[in-house]
Structures are given as structure tokens and as C-alpha cells.
Backbone as CSV, one residue per row, in Angstrom:
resi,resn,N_x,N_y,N_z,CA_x,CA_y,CA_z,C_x,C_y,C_z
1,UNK,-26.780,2.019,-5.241,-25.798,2.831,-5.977,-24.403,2.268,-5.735
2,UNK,-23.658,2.228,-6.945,-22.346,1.530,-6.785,-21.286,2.468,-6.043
3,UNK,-20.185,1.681,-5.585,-19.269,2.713,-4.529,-18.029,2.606,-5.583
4,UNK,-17.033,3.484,-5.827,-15.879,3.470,-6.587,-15.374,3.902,-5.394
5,UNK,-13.915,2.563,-5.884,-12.833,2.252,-5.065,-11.355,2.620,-6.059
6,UNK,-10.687,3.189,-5.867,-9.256,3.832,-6.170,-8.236,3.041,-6.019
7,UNK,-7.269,2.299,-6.197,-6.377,1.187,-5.671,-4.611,1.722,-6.604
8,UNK,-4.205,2.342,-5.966,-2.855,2.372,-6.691,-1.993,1.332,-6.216
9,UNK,-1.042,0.982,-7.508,0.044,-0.023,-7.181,-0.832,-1.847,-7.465
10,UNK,-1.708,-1.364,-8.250,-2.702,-2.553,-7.983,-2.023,-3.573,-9.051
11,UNK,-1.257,-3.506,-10.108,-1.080,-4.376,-10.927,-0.114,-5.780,-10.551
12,UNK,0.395,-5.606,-9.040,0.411,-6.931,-8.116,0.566,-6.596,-7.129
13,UNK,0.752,-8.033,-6.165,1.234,-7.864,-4.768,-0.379,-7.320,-4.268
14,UNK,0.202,-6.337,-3.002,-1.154,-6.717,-2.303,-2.081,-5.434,-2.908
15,UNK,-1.768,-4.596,-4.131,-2.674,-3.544,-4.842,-3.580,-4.736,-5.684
16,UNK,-2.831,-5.662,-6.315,-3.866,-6.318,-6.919,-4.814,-6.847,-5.947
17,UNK,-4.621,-8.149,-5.032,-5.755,-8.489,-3.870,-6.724,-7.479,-3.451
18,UNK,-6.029,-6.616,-3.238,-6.979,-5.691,-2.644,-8.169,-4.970,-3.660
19,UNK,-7.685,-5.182,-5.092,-8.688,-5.142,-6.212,-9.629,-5.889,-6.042
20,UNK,-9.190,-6.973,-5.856,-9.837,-8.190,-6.170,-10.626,-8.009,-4.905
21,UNK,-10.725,-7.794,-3.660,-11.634,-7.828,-2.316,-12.206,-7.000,-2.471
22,UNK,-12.066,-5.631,-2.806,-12.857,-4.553,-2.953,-14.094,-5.183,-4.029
23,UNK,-13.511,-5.532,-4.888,-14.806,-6.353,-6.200,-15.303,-6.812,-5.914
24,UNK,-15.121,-7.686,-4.875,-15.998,-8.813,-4.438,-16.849,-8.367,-2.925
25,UNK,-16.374,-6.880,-2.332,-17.361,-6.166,-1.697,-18.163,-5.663,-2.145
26,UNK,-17.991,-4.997,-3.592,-19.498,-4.533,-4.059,-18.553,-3.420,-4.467
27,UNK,-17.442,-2.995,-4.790,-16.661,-1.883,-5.081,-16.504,-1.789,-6.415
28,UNK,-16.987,-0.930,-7.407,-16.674,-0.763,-9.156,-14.970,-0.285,-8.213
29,UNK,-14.281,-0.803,-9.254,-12.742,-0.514,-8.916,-11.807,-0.088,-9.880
30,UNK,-11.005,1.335,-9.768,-10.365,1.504,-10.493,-9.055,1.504,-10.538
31,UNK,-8.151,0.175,-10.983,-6.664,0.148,-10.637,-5.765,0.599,-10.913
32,UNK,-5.225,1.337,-10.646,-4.149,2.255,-10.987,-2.539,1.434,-10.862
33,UNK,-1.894,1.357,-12.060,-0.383,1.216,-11.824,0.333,1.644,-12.925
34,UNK,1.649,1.596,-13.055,2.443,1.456,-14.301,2.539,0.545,-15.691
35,UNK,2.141,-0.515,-15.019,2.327,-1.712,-15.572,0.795,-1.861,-16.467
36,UNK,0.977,-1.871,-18.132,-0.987,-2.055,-18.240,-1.080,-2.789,-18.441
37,UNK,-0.535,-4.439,-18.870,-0.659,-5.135,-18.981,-1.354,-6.053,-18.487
38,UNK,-0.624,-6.330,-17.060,-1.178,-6.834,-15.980,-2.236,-6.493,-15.377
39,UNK,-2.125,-4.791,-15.645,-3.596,-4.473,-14.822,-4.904,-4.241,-15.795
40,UNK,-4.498,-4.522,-17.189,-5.498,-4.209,-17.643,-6.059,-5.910,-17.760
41,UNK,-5.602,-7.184,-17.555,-5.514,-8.578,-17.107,-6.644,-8.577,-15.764
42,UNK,-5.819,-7.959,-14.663,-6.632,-7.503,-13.526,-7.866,-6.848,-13.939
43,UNK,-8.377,-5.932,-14.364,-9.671,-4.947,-14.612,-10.680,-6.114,-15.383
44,UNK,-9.686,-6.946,-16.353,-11.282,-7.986,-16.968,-11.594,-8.665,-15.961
45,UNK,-10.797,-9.171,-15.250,-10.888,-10.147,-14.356,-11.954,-9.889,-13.727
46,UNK,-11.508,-8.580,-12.620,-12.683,-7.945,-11.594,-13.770,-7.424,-11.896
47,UNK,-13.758,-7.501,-13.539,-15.276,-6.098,-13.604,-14.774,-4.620,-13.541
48,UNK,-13.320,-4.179,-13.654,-13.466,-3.376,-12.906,-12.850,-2.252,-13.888
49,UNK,-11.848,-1.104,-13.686,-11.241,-0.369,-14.655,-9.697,0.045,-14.558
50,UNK,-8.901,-0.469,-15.670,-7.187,-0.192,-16.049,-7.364,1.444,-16.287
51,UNK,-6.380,2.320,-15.284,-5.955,3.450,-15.133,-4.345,3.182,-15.450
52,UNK,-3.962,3.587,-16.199,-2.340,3.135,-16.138,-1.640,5.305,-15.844
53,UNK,-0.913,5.007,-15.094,-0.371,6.413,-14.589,0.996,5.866,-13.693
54,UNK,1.629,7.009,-14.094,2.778,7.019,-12.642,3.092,8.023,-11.657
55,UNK,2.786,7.830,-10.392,2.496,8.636,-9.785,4.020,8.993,-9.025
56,UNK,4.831,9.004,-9.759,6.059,9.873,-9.324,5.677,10.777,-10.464
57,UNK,5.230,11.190,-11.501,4.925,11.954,-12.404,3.766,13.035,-12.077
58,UNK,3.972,14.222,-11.762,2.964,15.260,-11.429,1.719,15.041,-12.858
59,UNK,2.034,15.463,-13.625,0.933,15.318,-14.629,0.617,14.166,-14.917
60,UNK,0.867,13.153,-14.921,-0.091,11.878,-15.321,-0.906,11.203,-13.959
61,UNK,-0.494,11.991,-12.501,-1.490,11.208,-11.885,-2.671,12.762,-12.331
62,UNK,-2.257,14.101,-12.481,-3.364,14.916,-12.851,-3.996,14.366,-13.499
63,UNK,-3.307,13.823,-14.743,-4.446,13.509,-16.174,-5.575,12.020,-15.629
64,UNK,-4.599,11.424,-14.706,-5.318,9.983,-14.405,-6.685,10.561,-13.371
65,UNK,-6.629,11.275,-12.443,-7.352,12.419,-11.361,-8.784,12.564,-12.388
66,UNK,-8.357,13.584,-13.842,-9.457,14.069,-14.043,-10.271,13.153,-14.880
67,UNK,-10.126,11.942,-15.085,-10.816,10.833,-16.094,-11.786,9.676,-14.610
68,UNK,-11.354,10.186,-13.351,-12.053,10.349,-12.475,-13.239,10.693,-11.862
69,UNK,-14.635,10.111,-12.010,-15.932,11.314,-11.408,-16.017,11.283,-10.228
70,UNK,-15.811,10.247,-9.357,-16.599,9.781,-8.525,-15.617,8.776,-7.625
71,UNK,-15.510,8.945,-6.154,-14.537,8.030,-5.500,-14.937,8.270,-3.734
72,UNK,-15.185,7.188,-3.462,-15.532,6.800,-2.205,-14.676,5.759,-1.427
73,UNK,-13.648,5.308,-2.047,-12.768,4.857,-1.414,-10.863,5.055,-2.324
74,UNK,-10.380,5.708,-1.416,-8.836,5.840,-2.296,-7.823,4.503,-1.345
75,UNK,-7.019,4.095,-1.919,-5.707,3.306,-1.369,-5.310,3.656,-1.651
76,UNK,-3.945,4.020,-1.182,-2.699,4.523,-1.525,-2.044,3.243,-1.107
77,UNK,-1.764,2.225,-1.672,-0.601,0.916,-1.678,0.494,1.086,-2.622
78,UNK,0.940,2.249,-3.749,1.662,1.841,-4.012,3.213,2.279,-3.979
79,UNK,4.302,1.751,-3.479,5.532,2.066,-3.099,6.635,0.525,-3.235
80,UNK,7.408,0.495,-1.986,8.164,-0.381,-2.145,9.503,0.029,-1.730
81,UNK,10.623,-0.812,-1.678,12.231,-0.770,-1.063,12.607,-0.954,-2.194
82,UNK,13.737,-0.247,-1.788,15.228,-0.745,-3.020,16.316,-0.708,-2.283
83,UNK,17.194,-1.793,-2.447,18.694,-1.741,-1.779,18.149,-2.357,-0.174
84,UNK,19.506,-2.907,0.144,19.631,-2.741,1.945,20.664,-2.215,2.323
85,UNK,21.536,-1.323,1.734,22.705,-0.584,2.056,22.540,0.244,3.403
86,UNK,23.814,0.047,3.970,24.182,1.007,5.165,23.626,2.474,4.708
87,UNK,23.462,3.030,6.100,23.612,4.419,5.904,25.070,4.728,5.206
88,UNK,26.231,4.584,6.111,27.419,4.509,5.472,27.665,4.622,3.927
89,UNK,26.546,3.325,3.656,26.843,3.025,1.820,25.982,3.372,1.194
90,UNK,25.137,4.206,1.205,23.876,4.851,0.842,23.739,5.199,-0.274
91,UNK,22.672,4.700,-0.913,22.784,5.130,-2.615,21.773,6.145,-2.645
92,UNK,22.002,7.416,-2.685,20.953,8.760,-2.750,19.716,8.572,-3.481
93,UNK,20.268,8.063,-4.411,19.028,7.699,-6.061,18.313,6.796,-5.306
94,UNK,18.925,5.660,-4.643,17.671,4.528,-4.284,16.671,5.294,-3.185
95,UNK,17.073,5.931,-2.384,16.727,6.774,-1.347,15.489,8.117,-1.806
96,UNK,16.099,8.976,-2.849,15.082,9.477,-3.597,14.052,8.928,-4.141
97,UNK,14.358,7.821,-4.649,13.224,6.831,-5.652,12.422,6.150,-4.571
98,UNK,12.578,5.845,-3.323,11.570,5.516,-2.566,10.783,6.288,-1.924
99,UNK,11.461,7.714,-1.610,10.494,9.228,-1.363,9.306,9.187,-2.515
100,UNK,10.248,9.161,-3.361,9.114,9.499,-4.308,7.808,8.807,-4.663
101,UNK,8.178,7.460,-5.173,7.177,6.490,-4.870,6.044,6.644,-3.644
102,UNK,6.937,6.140,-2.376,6.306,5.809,-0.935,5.468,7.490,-0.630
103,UNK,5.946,8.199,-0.459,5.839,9.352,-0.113,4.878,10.335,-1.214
104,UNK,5.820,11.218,-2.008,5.083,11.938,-2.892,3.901,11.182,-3.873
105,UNK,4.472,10.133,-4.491,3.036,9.515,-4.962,1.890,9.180,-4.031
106,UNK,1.863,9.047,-2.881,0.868,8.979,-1.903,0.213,10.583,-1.628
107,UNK,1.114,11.669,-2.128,0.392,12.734,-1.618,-0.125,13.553,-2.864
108,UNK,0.297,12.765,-4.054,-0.358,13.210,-5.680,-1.669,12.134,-5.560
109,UNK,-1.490,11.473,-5.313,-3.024,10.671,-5.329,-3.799,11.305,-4.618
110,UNK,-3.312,11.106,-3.472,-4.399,12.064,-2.036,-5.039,13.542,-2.385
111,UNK,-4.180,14.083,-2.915,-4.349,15.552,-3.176,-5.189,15.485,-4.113
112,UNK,-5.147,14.866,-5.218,-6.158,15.068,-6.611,-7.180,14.970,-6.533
113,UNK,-7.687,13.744,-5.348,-9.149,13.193,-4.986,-9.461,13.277,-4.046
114,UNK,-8.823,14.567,-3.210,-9.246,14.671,-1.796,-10.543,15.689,-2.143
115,UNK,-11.045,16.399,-3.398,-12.078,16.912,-3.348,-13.828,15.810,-3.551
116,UNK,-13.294,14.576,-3.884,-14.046,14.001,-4.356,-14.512,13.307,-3.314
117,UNK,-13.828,12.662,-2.549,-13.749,11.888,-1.195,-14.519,13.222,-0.502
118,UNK,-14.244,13.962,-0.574,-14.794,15.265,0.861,-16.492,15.248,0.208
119,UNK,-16.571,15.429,-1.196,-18.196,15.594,-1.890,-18.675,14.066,-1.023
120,UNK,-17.935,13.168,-1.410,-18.917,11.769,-1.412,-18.912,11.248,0.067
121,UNK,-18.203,11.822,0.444,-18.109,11.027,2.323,-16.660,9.857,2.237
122,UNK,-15.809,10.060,1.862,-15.605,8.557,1.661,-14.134,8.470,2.607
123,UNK,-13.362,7.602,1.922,-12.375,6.793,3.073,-10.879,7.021,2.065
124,UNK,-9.691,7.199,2.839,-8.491,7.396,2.458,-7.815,5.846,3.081
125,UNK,-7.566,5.007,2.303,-7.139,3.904,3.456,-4.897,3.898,2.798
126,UNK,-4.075,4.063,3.959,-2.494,3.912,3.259,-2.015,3.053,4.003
127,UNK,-1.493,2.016,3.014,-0.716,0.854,3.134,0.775,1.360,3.357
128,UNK,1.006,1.728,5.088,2.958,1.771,5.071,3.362,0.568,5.671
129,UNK,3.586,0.405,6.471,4.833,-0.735,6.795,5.035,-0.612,8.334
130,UNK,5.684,-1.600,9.045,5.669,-1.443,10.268,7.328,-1.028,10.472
131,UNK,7.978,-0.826,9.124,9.282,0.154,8.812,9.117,1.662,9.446
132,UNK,8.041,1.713,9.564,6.989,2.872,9.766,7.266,3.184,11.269
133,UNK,7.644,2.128,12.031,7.563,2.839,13.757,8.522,2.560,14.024
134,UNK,9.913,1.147,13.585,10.978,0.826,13.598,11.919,0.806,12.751
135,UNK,12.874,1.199,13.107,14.474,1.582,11.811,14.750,-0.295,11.744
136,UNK,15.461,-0.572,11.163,16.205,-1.680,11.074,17.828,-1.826,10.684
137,UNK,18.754,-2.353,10.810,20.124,-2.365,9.604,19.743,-2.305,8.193
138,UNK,20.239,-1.345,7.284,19.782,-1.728,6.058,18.588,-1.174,5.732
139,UNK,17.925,-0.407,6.366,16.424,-0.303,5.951,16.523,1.242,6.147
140,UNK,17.335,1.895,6.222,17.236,3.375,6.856,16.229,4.198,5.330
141,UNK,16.948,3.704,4.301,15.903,4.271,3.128,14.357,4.181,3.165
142,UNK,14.077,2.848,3.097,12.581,2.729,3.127,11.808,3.124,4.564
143,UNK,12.979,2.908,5.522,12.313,3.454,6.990,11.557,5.081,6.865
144,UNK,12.766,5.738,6.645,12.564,6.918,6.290,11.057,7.507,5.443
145,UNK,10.862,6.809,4.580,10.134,7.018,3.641,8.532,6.487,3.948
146,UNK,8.960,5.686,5.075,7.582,5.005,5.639,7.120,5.909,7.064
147,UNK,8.040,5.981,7.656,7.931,6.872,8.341,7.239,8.341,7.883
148,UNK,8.009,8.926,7.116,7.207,10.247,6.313,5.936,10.234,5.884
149,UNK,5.589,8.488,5.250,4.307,8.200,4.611,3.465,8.241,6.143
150,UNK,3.652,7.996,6.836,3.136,8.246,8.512,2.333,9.301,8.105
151,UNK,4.100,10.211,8.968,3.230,11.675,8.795,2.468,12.067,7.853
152,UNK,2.357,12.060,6.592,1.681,12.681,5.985,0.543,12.398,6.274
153,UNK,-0.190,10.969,6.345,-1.324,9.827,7.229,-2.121,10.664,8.284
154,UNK,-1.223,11.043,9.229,-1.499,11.220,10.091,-1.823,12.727,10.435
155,UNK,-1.368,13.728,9.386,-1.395,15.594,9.445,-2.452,15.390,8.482
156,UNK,-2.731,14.770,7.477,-3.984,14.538,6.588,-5.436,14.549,7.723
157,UNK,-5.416,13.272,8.889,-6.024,13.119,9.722,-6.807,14.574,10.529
158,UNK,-5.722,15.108,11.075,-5.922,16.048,11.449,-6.681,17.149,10.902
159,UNK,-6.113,17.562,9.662,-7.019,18.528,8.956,-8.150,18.522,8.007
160,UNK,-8.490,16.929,8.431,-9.734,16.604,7.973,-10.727,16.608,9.185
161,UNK,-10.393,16.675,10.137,-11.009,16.617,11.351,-12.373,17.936,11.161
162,UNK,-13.902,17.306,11.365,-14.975,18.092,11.042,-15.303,17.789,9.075
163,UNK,-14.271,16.960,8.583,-15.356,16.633,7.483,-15.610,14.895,7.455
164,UNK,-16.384,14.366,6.241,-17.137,13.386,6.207,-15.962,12.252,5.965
165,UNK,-14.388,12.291,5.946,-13.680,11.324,5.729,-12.956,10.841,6.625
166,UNK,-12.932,9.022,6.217,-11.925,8.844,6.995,-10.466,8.698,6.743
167,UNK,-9.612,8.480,7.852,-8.259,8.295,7.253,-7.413,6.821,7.596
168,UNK,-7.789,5.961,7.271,-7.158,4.678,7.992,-5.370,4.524,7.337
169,UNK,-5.064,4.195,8.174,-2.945,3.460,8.026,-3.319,2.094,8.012
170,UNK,-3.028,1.144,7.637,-2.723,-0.254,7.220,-0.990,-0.728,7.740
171,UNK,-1.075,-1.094,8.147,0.601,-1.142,9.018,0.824,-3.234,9.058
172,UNK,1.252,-3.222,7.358,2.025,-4.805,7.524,3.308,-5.118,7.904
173,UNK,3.362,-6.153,8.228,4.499,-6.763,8.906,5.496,-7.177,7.687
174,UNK,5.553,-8.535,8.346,6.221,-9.427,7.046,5.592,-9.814,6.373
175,UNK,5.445,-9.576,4.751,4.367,-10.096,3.427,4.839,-10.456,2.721
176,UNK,4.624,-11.811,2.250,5.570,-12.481,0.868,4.886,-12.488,-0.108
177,UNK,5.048,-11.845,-1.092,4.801,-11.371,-2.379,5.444,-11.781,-3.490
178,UNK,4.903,-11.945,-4.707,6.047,-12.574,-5.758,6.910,-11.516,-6.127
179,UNK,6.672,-9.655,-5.638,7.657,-9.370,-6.318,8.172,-7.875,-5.291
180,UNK,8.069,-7.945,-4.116,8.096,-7.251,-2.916,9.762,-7.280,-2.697
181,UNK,10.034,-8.450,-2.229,11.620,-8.137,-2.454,12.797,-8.379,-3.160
182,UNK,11.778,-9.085,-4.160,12.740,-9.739,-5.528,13.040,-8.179,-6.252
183,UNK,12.237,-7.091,-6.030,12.703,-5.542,-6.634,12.849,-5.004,-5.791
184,UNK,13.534,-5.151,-4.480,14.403,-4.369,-3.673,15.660,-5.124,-4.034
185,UNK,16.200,-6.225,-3.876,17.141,-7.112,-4.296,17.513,-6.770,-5.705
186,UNK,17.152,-6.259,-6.856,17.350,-6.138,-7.900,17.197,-7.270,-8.994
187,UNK,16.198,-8.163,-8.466,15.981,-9.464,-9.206,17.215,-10.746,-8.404
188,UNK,17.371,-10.642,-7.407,18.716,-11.664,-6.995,17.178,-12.885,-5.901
189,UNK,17.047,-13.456,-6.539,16.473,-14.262,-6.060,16.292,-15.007,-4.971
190,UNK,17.235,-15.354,-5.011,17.985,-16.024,-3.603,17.860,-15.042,-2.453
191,UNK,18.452,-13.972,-2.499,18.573,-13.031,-1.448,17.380,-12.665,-0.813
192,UNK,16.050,-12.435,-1.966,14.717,-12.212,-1.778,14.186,-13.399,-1.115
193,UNK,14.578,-14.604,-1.482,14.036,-15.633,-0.679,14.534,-15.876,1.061
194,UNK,15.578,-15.433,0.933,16.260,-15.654,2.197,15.707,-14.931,3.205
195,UNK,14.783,-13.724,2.661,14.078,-13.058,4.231,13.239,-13.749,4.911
196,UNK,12.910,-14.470,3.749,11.275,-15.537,4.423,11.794,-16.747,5.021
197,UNK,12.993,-16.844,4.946,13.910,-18.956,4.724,13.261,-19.245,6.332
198,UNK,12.229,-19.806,6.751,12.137,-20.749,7.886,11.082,-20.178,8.745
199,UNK,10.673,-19.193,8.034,8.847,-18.495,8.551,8.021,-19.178,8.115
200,UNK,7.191,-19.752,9.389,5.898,-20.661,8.802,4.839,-19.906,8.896
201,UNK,4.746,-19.422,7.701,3.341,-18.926,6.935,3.744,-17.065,7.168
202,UNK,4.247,-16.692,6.547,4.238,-15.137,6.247,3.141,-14.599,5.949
203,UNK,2.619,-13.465,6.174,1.129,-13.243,5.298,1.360,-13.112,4.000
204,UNK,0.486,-13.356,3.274,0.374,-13.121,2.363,0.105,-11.685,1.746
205,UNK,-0.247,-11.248,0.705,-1.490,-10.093,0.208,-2.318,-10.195,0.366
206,UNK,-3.457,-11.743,0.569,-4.333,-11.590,0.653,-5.215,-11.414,1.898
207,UNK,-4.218,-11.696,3.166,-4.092,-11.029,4.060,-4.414,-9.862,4.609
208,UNK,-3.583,-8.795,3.782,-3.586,-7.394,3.575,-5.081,-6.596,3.275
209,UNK,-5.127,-7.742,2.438,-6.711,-7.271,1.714,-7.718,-7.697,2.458
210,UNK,-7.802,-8.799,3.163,-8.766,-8.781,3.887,-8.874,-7.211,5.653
211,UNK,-7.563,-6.958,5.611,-7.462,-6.131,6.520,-8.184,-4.905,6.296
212,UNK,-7.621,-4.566,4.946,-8.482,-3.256,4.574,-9.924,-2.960,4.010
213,UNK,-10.416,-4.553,3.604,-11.679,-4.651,3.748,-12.911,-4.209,4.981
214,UNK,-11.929,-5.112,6.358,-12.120,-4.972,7.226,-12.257,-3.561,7.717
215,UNK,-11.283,-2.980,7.516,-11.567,-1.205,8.122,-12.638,-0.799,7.072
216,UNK,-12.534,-0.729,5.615,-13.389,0.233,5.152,-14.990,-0.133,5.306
217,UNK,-15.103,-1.606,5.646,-16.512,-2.209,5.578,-17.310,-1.824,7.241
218,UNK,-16.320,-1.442,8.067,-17.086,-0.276,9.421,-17.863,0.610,8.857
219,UNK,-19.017,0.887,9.420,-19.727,2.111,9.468,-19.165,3.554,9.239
220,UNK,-19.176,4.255,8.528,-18.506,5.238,8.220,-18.125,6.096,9.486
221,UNK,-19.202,6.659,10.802,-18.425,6.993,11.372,-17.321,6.777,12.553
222,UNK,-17.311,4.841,12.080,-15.846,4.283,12.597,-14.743,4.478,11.742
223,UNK,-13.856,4.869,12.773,-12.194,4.958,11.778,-11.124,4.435,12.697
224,UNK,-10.740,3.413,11.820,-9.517,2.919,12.346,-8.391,3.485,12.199
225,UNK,-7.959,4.316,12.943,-6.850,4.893,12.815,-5.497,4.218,12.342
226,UNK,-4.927,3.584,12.867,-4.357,2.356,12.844,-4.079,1.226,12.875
227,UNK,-3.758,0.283,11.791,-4.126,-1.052,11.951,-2.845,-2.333,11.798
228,UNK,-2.160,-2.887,13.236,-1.203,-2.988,12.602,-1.464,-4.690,12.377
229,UNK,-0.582,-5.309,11.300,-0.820,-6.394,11.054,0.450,-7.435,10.800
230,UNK,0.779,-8.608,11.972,1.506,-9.248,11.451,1.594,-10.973,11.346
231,UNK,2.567,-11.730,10.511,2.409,-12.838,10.906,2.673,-13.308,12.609
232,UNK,2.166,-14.434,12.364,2.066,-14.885,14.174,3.347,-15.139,14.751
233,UNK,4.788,-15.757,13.416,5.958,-15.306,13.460,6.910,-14.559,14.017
234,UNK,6.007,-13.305,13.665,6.799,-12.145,13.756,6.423,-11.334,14.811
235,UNK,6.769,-11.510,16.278,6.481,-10.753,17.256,6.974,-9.286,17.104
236,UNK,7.800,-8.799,16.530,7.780,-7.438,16.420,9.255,-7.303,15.145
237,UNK,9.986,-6.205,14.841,10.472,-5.450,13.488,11.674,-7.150,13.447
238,UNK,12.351,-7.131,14.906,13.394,-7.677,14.774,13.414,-9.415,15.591
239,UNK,11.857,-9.275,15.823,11.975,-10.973,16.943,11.399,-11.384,15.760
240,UNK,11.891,-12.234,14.781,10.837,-13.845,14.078,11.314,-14.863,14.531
241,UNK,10.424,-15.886,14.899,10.363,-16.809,14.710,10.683,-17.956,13.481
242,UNK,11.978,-18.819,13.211,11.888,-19.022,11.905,11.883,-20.852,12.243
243,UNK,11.044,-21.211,11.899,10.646,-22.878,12.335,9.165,-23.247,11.991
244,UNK,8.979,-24.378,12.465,7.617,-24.748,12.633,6.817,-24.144,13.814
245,UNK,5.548,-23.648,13.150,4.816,-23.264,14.224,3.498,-24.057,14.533
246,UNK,2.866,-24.357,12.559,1.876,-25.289,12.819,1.909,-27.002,12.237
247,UNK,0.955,-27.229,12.724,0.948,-29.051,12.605,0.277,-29.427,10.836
248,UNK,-0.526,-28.409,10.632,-0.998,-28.827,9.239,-1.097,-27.529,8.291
């Protein structure tokens, strides 16, 4: 019997990979993003199925929810930064718009298919950030918002405690993506490139995806609570390494 896998934010970056690994675990997959283009590109690709919804929108992740039967695995990957402004210089809107995203769209997904996941046994896996345990300069918005995506992670955990699901966190480091910080930057290219300038080998997405493969492909009643993941670079929020590390 086939397993349906849930993937928001999938139409790139590491929602798409993680399409793509789930498919190639044996997962019918249904990708959820804004974008249908791309993801409906993605869905021929994988075998799998274009959900187009936005989940800052109460009713369209409902309407996306009930075209839904069946789900044994949800991701919640999709969010993202905007801005690196001071607290000082704080743009409210960018700050709201990453609640909303990071945060409330993680708890409109969760909520819609938390009856379905509880019928089928299945797995909640959320992609936050290691913004998530450390503030940075500049990052107080998305910190915030990753942080919250925590808690919610983690009080979900709890009051699932005595049924058949699990709740895994996914906790990446540094991930270079084609479009991760080129839309926090506002398309400034350069600037987006400059986080990575002299890291040998950032993870990738596909990275990511093999991580969460990794947790959901445990025995159901293993749960990885937390999983944190970074390049070999990046000893922690604020030590990288930016040079050569390997020979080939």
C-alpha cells in the first residue's frame, strides 16, 4: 500500500528535493506551493501531485486540506527571511510576513491534517533553522519566527504524547539554495552571494532531504526529536570557516 507524503514550499529549494527523496522512497507525494508552474514541472517529474495553495491564506490551505484523503507523512518546509535590518531599523511588514509564512502557515498545515496523520499513524517532520536556538545581528525577524516555529514543534509534541504520531524538527545550518537568500536580499545578488563567499561546500537541499528521509525512514516507534544539521564549515550560528577545507 502506497504512503502519501505532504511537502509544503516544495516548488524549490529544499521543498522540492525533499519531493524528489520522498519519490524515490516509495512516497506518492503531494507538493504544495504558490508557485504552479514549477511545481506542477516538479509533480510530472516525480510521479507525484501539484497542490498549489498559500498557506498564509486560512481558506486555501482549508480548500487544499479537503482535496486531501489520506497522509502519512506532512513537512512543513515552507517559510524563509526577508531583510537583515536592525532591530533598531525594523520593518514590521517584513517581520509579520515571516510570522506568517514560518509560523502560522506551519500551524494551518498541521492543524488541517493533524486528523489524518492521527487515523493513519503517521509523521509531522518541520524544517526551522538553527536561527531557531541562536539570535544573530540582523536576523532578529526570522530568529523570532524560527524560534516560535520551535515552540509550536515542540507543544505539538507534547500533546500528541499517547497517540500514533511522530513529531520530528529538522534544524539546518547554512544551505545554499538558488533562491534562499536571493529573496531575503530582495533579488540583490551579490549580497546573497556574499553569505556563502569562501565556504567550502555549504549543504546543499539535497542534503536536507536526505536528512529527513533519514528520520522518517526509522521505524515508526523511533522519533527523532531533533535533528540538527550543518556544513562541516560551520561549527556553530557565528564560527564559519571560510577557505579550503577539502583537497578534491
Amino acid at each position: 500500500m502506497s504512503r502519501t507524503a505532504v511537502v509544503t514550499g516544495a516548488s524549490s529549494g529544499i521543498g522540492a528535493a525533499t519531493a524528489r527523496r520522498l519519490a524515490e522512497d516509495g512516497f506518492q507525494v503531494v507538493a504544495i506551493a504558490r508557485r504552479a508552474e514549477p511545481l506542477r514541472r516538479l509533480a510530472a517529474e516525480i510521479g507525484g501531485r501539484a497542490l498549489v495553495a498559500d498557506l498564509t491564506d486560512e481558506e486555501s490551505v482549508r480548500a487544499a486540506a479537503r482535496t486531501i484523503e489520506s497522509c502519512d507523512l506532512l513537512v512543513n518546509n515552507a517559510g524563509g527571511a526577508l531583510g537583515a535590518r536592525t532591530v533598531a531599523e525594523a520593518d514590521a511588514d517584513e517581520w509579520q510576513r515571516m510570522f506568517s509564512v514560518n509560523v502560522l502557515g506551519t500551524l494551518r498545515m498541521t492543524r488541517s491534517l493533524l486528523p489524518l496523520l492521527i487515523r493513519d499513524g503517521g509523521t509531522v517532520v518541520t524544517v526551522t533553522s538553527t536561527a531557531a536556538a541562536a539570535a544573530y545581528e540582523g536576523g532578529g525577524g526570522y530568529s523570532a519566527a524560527k524560534y516560535a516555529e520551535r515552540a509550536l514543534v515542540e507543544t505539538l509534541r507534547l500533546e500528541l504524547c499517547g497517540k500514533p504520531v511522530r513529531v520530528v524538527e529538522i534544524v539546518p545550518g547554512m544551505v545554499r539554495t538558488d533562491e534562499f537568500a536571493l529573496n531575503r536580499f530582495y533579488g540583490d545578488a551579490e549580497r546573497a552571494a556574499s553569505v556563502y563567499a569562501g565556504v567550502d561546500r555549504p549543504l546543499v537541499a539535497e542534503d536536507v532531504a536526505a536528512c529527513v528521509s533519514l528520520a522518517v525512514g526509522l521505524p515508526q516507534h523511533v522519533n527523532i526529536d531533533q535533528l540538527v544539521v550543518r556544513p562541516l564549515a560551520q561549527a556553530a550560528q557565528h564560527r564559519i570557516h571560510r577557505g579550503p577545507l577539502f583537497t578534491s
